[in-house]
PDB file of N, CA, C and O in Angstrom, chain B, residues numbered from 101:
ATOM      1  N   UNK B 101     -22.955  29.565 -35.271  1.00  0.00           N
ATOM      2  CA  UNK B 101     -22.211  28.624 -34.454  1.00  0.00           C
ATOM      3  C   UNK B 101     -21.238  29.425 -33.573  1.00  0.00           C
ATOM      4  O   UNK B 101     -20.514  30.280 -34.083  1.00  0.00           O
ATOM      5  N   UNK B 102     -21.215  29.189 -32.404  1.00  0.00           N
ATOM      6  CA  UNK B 102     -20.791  29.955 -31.547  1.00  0.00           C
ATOM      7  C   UNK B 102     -18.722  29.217 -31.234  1.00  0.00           C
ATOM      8  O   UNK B 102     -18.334  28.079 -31.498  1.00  0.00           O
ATOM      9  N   UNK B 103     -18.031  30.161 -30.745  1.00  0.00           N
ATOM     10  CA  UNK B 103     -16.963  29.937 -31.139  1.00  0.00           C
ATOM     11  C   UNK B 103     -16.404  28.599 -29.866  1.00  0.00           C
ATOM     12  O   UNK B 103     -17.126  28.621 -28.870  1.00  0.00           O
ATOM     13  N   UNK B 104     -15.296  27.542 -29.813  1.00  0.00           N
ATOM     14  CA  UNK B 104     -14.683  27.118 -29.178  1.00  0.00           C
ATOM     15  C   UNK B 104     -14.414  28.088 -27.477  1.00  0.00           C
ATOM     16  O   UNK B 104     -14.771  27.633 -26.390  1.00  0.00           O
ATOM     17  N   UNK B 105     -13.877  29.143 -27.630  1.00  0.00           N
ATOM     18  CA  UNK B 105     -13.572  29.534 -26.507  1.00  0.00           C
ATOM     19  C   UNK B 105     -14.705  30.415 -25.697  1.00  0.00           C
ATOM     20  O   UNK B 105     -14.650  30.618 -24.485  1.00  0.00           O
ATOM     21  N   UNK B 106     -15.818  30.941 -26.636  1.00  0.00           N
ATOM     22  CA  UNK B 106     -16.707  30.935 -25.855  1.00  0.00           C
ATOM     23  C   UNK B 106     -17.485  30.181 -24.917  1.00  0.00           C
ATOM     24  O   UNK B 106     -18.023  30.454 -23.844  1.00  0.00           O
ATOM     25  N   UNK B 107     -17.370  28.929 -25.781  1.00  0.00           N
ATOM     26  CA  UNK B 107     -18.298  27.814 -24.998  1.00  0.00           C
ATOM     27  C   UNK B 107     -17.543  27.423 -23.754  1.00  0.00           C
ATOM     28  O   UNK B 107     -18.041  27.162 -22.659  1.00  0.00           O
ATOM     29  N   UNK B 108     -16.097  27.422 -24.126  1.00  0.00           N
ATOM     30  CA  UNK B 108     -14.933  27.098 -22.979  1.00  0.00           C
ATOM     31  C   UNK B 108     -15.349  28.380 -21.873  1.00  0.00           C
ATOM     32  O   UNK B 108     -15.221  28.016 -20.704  1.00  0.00           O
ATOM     33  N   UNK B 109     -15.794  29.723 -22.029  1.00  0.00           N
ATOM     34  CA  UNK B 109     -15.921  30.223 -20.601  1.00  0.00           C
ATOM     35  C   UNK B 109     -17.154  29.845 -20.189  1.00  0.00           C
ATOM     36  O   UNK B 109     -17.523  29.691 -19.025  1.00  0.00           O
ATOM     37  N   UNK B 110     -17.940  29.664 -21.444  1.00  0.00           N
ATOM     38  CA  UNK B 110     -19.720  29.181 -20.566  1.00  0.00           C
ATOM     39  C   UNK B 110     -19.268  28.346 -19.736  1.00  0.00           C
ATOM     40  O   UNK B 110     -19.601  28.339 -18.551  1.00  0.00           O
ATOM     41  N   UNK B 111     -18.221  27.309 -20.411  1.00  0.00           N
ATOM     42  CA  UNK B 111     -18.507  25.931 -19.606  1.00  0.00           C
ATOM     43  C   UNK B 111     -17.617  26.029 -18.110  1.00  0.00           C
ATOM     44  O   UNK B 111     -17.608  25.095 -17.309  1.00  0.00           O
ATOM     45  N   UNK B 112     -16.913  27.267 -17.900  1.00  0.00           N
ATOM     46  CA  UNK B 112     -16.046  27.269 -16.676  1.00  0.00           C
ATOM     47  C   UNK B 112     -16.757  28.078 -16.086  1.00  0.00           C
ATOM     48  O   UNK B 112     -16.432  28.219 -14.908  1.00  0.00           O
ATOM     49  N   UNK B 113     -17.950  28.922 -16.554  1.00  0.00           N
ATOM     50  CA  UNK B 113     -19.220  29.515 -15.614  1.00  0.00           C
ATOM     51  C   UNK B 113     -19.675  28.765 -14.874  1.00  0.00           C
ATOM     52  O   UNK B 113     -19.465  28.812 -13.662  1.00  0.00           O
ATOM     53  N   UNK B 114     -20.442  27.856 -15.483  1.00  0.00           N
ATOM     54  CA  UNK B 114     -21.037  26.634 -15.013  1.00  0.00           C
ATOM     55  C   UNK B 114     -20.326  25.681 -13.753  1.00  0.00           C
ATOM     56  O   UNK B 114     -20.624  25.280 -12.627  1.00  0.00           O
ATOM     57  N   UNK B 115     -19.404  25.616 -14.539  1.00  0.00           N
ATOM     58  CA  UNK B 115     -18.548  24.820 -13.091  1.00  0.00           C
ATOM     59  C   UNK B 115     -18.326  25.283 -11.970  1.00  0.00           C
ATOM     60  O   UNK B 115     -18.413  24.650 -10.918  1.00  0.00           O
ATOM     61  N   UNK B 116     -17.808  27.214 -12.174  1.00  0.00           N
ATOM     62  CA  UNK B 116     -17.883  27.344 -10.622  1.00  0.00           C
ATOM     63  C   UNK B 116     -19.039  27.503 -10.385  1.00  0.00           C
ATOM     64  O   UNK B 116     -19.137  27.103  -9.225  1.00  0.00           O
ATOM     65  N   UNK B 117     -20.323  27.929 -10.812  1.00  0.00           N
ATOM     66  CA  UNK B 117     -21.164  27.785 -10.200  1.00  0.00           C
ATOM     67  C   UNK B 117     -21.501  26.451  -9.098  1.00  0.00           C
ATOM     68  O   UNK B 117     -21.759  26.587  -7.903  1.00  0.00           O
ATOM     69  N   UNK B 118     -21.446  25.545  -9.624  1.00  0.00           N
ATOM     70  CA  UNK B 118     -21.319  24.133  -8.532  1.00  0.00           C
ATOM     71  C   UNK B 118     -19.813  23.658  -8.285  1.00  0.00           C
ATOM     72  O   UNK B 118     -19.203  22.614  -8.520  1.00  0.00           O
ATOM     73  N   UNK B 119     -19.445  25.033  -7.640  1.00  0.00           N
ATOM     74  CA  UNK B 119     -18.173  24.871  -6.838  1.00  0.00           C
ATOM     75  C   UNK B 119     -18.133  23.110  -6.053  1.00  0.00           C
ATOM     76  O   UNK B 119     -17.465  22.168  -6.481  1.00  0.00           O
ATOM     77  N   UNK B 120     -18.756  23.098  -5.230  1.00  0.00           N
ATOM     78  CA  UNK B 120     -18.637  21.803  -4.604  1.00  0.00           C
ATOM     79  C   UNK B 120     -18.953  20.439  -5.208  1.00  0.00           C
ATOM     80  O   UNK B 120     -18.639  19.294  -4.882  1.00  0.00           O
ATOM     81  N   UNK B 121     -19.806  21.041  -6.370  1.00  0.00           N
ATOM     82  CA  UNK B 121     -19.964  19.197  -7.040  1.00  0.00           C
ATOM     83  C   UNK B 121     -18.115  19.228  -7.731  1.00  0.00           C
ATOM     84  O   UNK B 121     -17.360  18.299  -7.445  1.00  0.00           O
ATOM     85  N   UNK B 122     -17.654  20.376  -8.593  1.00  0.00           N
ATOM     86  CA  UNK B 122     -16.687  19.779  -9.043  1.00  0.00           C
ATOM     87  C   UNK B 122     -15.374  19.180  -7.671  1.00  0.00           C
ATOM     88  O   UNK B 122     -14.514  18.307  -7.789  1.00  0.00           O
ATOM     89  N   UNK B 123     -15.635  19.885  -6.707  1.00  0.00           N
ATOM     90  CA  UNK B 123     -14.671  19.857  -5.414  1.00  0.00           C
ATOM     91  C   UNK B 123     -14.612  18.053  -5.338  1.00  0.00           C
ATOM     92  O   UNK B 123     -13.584  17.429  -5.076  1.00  0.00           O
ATOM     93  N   UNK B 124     -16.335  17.250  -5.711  1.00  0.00           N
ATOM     94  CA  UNK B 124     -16.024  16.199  -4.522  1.00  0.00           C
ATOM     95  C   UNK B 124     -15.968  15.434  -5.794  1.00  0.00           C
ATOM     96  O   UNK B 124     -15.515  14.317  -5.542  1.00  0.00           O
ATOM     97  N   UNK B 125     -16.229  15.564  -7.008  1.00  0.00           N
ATOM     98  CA  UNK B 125     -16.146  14.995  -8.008  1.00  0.00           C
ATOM     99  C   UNK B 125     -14.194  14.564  -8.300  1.00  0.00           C
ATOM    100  O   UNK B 125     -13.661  13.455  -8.253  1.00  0.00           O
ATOM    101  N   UNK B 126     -13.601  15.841  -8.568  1.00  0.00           N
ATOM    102  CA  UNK B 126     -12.301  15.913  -8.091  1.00  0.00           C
ATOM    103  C   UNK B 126     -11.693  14.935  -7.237  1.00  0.00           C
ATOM    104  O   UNK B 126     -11.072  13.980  -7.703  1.00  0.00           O
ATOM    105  N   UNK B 127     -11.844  15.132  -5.998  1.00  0.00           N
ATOM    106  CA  UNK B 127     -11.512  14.485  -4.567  1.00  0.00           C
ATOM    107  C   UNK B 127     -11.896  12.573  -5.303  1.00  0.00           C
ATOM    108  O   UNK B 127     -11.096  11.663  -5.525  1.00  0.00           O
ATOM    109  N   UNK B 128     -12.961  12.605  -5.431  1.00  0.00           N
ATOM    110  CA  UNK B 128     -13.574  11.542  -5.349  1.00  0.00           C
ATOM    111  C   UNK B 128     -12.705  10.079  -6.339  1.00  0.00           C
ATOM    112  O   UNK B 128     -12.636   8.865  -6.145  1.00  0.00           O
ATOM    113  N   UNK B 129     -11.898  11.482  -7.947  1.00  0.00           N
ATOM    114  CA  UNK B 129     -11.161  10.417  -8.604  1.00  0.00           C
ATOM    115  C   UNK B 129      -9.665  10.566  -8.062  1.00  0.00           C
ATOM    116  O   UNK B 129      -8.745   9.847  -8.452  1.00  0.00           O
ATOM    117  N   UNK B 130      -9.567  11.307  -7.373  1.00  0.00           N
ATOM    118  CA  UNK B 130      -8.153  11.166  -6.890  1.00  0.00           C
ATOM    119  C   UNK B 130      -7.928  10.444  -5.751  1.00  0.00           C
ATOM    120  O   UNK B 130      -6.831  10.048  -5.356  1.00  0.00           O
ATOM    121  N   UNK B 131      -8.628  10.337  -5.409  1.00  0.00           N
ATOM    122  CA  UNK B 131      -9.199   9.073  -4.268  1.00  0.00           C
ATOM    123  C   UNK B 131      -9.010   7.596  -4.827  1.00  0.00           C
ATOM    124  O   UNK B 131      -8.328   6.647  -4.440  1.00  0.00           O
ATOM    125  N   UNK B 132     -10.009   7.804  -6.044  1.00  0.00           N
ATOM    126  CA  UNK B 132     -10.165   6.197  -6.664  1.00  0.00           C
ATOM    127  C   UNK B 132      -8.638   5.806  -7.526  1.00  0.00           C
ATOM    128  O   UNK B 132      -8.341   4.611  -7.530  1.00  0.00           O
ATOM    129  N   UNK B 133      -7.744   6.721  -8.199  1.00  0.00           N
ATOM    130  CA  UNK B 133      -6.717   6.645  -8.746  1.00  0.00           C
ATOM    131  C   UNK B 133      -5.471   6.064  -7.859  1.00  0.00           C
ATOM    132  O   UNK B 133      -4.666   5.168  -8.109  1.00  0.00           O
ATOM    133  N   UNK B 134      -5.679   7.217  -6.340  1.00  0.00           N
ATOM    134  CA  UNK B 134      -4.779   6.234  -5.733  1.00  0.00           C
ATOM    135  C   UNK B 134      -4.698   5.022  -4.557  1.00  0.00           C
ATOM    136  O   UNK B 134      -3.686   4.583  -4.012  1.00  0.00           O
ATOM    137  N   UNK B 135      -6.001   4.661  -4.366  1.00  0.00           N
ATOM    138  CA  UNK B 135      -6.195   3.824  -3.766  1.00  0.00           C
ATOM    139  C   UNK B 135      -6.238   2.252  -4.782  1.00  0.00           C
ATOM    140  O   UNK B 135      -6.201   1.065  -4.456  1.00  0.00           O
ATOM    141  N   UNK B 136      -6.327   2.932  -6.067  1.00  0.00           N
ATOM    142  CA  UNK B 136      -6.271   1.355  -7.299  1.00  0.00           C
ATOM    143  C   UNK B 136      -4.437   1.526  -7.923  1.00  0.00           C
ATOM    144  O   UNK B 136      -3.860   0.851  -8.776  1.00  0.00           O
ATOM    145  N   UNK B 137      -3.999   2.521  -7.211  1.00  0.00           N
ATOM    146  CA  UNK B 137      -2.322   2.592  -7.459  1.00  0.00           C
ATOM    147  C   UNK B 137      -1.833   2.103  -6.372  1.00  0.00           C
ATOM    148  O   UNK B 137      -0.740   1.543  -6.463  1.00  0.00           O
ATOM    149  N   UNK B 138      -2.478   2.175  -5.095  1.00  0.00           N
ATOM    150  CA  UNK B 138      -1.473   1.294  -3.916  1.00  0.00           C
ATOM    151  C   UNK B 138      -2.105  -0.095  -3.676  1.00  0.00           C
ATOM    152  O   UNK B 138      -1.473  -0.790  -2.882  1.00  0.00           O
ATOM    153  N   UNK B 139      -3.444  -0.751  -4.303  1.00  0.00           N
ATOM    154  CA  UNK B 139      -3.637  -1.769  -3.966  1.00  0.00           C
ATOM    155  C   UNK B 139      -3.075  -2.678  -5.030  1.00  0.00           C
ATOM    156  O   UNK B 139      -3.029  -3.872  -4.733  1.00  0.00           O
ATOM    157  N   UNK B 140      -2.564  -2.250  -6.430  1.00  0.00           N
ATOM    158  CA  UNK B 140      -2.046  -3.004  -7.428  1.00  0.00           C
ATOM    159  C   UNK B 140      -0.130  -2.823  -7.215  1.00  0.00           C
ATOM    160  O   UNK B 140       0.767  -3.338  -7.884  1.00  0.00           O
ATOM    161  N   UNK B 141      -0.065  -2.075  -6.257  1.00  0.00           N
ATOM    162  CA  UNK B 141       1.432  -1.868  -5.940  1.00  0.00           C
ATOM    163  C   UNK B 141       1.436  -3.145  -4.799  1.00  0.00           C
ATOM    164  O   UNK B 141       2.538  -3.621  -4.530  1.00  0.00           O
ATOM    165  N   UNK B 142       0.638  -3.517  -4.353  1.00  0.00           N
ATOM    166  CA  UNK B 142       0.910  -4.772  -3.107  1.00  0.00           C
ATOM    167  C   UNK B 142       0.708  -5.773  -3.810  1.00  0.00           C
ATOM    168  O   UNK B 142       1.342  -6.788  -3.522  1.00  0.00           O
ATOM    169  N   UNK B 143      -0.206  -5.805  -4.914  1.00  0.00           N
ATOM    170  CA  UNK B 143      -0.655  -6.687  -5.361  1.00  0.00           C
ATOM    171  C   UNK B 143       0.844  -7.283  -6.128  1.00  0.00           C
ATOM    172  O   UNK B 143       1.415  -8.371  -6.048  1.00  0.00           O
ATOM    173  N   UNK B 144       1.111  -6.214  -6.771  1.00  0.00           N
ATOM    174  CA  UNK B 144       2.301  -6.751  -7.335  1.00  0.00           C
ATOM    175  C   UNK B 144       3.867  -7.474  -6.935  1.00  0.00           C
ATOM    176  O   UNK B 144       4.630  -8.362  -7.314  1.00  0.00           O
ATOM    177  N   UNK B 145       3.735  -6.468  -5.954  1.00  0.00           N
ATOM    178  CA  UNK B 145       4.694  -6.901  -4.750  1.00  0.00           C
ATOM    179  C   UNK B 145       4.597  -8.397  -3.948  1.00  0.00           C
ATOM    180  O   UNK B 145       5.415  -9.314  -4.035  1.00  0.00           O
ATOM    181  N   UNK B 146       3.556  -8.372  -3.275  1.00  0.00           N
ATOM    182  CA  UNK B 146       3.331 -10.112  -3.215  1.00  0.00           C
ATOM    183  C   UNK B 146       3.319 -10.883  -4.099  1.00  0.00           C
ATOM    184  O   UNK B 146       4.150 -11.781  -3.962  1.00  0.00           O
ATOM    185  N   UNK B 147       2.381 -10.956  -5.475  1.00  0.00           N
ATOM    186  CA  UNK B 147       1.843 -12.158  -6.022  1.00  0.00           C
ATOM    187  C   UNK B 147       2.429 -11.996  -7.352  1.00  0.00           C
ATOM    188  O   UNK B 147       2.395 -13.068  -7.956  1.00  0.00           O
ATOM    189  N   UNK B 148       3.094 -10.796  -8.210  1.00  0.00           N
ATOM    190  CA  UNK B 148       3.677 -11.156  -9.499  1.00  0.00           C
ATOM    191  C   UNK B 148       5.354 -10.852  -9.179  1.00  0.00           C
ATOM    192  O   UNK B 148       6.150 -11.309  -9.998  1.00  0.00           O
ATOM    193  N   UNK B 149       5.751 -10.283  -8.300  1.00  0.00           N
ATOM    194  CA  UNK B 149       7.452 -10.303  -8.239  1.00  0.00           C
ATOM    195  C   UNK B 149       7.972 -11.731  -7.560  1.00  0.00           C
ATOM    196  O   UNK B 149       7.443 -12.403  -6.674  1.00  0.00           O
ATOM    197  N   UNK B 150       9.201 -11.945  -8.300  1.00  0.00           N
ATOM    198  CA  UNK B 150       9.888 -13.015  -7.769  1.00  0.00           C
ATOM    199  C   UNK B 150      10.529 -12.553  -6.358  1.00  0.00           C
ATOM    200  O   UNK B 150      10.508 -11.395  -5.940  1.00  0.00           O
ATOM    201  N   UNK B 151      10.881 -13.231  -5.956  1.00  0.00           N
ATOM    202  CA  UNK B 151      11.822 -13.047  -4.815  1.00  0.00           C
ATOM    203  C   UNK B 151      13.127 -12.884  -4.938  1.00  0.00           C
ATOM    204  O   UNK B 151      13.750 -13.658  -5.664  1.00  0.00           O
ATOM    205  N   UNK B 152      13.912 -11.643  -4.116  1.00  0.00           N
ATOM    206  CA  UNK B 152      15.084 -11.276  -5.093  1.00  0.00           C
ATOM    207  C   UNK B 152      16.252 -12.110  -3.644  1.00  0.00           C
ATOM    208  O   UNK B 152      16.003 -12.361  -2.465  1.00  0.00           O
ATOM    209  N   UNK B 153      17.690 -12.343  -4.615  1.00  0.00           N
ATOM    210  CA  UNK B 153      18.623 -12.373  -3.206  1.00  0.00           C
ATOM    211  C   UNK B 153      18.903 -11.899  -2.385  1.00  0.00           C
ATOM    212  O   UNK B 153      19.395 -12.414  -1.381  1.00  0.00           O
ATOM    213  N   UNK B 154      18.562 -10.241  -2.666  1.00  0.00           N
ATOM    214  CA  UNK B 154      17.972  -9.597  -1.126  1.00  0.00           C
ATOM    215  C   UNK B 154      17.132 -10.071  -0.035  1.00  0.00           C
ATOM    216  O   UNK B 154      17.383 -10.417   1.119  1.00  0.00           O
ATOM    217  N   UNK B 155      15.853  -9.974  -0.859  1.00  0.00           N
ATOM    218  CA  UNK B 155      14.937 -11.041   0.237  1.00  0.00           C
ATOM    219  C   UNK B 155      14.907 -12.014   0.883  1.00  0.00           C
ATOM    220  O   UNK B 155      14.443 -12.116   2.019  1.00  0.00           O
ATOM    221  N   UNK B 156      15.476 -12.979   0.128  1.00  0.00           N
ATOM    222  CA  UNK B 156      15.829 -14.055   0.563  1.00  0.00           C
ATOM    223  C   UNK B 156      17.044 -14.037   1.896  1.00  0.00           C
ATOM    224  O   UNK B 156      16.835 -14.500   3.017  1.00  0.00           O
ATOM    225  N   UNK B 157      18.454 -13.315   1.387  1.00  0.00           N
ATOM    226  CA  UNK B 157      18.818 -13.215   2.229  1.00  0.00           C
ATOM    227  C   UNK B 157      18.290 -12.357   3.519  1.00  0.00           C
ATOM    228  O   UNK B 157      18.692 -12.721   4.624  1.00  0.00           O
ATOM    229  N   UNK B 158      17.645 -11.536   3.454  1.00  0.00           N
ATOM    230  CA  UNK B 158      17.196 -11.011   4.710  1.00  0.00           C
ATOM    231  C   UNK B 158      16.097 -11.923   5.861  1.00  0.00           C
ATOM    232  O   UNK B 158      15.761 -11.895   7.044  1.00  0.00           O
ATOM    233  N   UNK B 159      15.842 -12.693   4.622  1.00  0.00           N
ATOM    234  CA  UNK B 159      14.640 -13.656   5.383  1.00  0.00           C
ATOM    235  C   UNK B 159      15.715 -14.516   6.557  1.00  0.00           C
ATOM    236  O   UNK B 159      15.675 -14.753   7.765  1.00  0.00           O
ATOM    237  N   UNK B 160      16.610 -14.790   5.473  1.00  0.00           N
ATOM    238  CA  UNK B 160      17.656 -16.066   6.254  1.00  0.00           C
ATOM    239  C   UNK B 160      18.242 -15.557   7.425  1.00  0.00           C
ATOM    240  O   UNK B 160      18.553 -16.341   8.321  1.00  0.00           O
ATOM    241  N   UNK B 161      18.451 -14.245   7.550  1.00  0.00           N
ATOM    242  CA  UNK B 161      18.704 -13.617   8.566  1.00  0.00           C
ATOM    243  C   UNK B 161      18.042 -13.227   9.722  1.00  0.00           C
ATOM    244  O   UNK B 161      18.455 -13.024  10.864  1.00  0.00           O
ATOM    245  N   UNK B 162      16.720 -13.147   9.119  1.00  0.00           N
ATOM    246  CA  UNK B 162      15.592 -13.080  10.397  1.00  0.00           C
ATOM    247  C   UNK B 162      15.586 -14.153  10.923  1.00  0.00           C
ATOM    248  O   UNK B 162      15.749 -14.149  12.143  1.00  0.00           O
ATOM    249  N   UNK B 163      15.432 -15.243  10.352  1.00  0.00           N
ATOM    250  CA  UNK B 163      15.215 -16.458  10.736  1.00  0.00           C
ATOM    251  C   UNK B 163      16.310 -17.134  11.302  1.00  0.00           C
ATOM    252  O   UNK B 163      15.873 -18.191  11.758  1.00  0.00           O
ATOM    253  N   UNK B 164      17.593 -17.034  11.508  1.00  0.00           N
ATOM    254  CA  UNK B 164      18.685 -17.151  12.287  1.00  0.00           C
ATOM    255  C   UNK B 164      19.100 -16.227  13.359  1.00  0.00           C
ATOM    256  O   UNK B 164      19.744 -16.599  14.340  1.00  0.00           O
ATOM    257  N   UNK B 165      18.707 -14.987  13.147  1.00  0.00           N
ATOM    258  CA  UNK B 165      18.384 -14.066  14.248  1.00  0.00           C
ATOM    259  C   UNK B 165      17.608 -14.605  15.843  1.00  0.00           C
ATOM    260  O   UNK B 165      17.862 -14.654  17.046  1.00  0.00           O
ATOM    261  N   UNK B 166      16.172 -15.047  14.545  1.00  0.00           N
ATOM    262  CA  UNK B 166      15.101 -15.491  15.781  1.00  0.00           C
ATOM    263  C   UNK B 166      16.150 -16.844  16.612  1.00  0.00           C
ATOM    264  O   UNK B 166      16.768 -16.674  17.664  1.00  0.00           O
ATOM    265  N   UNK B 167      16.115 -18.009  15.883  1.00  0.00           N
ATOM    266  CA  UNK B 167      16.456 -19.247  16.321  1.00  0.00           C
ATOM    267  C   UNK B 167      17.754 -18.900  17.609  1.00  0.00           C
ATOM    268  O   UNK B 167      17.800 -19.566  18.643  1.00  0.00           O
ATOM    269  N   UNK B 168      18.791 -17.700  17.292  1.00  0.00           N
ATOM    270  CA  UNK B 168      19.957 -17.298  17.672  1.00  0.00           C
ATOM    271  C   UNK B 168      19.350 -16.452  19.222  1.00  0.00           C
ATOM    272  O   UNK B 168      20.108 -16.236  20.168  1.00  0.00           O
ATOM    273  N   UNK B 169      18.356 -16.187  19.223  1.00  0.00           N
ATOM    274  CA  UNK B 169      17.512 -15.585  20.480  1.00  0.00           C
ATOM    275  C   UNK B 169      17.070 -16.403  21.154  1.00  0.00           C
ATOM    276  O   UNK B 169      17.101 -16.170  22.363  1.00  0.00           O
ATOM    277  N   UNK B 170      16.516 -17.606  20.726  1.00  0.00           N
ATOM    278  CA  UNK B 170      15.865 -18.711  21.395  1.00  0.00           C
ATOM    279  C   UNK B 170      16.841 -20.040  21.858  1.00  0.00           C
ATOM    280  O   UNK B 170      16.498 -21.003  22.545  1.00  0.00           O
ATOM    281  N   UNK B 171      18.118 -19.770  21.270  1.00  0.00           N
ATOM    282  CA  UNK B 171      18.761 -20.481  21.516  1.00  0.00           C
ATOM    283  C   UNK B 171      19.947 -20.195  23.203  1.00  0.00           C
ATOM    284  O   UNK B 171      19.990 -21.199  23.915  1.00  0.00           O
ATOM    285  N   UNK B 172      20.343 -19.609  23.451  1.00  0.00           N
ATOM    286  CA  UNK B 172      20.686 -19.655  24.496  1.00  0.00           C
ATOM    287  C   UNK B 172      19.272 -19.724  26.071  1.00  0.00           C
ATOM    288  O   UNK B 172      19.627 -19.611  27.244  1.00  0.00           O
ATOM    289  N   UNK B 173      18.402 -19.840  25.820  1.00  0.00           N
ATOM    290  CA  UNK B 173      17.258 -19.956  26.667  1.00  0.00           C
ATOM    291  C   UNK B 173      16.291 -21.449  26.900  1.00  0.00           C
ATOM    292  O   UNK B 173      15.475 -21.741  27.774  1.00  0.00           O
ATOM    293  N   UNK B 174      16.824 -22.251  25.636  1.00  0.00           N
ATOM    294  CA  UNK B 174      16.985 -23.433  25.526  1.00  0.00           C
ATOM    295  C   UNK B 174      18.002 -23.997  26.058  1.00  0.00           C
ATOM    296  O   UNK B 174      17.696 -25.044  26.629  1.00  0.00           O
ATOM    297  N   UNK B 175      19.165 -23.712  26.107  1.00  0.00           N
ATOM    298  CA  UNK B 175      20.478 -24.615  27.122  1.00  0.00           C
ATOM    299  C   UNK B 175      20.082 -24.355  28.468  1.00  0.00           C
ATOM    300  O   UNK B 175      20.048 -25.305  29.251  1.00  0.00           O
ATOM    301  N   UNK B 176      19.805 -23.314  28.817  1.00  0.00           N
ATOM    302  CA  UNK B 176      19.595 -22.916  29.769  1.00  0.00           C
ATOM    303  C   UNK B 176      18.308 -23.498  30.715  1.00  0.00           C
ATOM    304  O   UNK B 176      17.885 -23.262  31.846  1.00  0.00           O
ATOM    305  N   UNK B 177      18.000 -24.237  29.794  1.00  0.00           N
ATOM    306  CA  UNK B 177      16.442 -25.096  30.750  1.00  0.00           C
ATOM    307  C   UNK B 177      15.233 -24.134  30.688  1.00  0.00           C
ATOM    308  O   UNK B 177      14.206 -24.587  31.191  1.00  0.00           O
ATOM    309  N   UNK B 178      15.186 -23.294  30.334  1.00  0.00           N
ATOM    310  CA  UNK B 178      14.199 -22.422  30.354  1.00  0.00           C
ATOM    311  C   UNK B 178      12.922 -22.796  29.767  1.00  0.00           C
ATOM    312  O   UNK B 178      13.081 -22.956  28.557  1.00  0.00           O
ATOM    313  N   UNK B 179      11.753 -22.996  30.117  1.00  0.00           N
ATOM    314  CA  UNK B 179      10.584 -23.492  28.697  1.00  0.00           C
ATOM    315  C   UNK B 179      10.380 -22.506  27.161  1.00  0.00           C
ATOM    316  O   UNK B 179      10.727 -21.326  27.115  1.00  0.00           O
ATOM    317  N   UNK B 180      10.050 -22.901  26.528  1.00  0.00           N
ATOM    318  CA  UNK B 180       9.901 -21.993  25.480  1.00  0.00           C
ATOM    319  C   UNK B 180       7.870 -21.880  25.336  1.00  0.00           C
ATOM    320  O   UNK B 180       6.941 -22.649  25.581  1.00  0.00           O
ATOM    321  N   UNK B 181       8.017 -20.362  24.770  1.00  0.00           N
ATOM    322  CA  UNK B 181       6.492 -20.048  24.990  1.00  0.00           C
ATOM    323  C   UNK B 181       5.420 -21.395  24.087  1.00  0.00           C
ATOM    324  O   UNK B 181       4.196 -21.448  24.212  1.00  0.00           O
ATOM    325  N   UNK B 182       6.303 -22.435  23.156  1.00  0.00           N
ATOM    326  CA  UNK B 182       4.935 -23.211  23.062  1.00  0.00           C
ATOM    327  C   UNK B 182       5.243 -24.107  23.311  1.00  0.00           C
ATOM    328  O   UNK B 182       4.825 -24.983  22.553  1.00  0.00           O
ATOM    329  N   UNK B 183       6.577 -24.817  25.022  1.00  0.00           N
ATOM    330  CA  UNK B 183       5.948 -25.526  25.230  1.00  0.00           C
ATOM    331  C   UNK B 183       4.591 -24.888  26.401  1.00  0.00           C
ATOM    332  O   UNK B 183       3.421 -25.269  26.398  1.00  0.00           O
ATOM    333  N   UNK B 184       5.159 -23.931  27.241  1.00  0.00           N
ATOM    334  CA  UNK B 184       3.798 -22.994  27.933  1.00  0.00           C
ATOM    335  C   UNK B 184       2.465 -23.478  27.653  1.00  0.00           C
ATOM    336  O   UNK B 184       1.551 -23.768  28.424  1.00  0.00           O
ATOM    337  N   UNK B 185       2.545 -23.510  26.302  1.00  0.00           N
ATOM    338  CA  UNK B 185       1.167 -23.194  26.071  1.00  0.00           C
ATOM    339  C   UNK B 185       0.487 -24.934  26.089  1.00  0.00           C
ATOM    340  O   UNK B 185      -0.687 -25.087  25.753  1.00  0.00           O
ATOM    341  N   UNK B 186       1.258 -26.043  26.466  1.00  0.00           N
ATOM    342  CA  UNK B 186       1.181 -27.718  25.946  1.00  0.00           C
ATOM    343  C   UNK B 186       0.239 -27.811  27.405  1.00  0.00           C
ATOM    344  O   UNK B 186      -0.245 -28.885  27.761  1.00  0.00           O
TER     345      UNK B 186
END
């Protein structure tokens, strides 16, 4: 029976020999690791986190921002782009 660390250099013979299978083999799970780490990072982000009082407040702020832009262009008689579009 041949020893543990022998077989360990056979088996790192072997590998570089097919330098490029281990290259894309490699590539290929570090690829799949982080593309299933940033699509469960959105995932989480949209559909299992609550909404914090940060968010919220920033929302409230966009959204008074916008209205606060559209609002002097409205006194002013100006059309707004949907009535344009009526």
């Amino acid at each position: 029976m041949s020893s543990p660390l022998r077989e360990l250099r056979l088996a790192c013979r072997r590998l570089a020999a097919r330098l490029v299978l281990v290259v894309v083999a490699v590539v290929s799970v570090g690829l799949g690791i982080g593309v299933n780490a940033a699509v469960y990072s959105l995932f989480n982000a949209v559909f299992l986190q609550a909404p914090t009082a940060v968010g919220i407040t920033t929302a409230l702020f966009l959204t008074a921002a916008v209205a606060a832009a559209y609002r002097p262009a409205r006194q002013a008689g100006h059309a707004q782009p949907v009535d344009e579009l009526r």
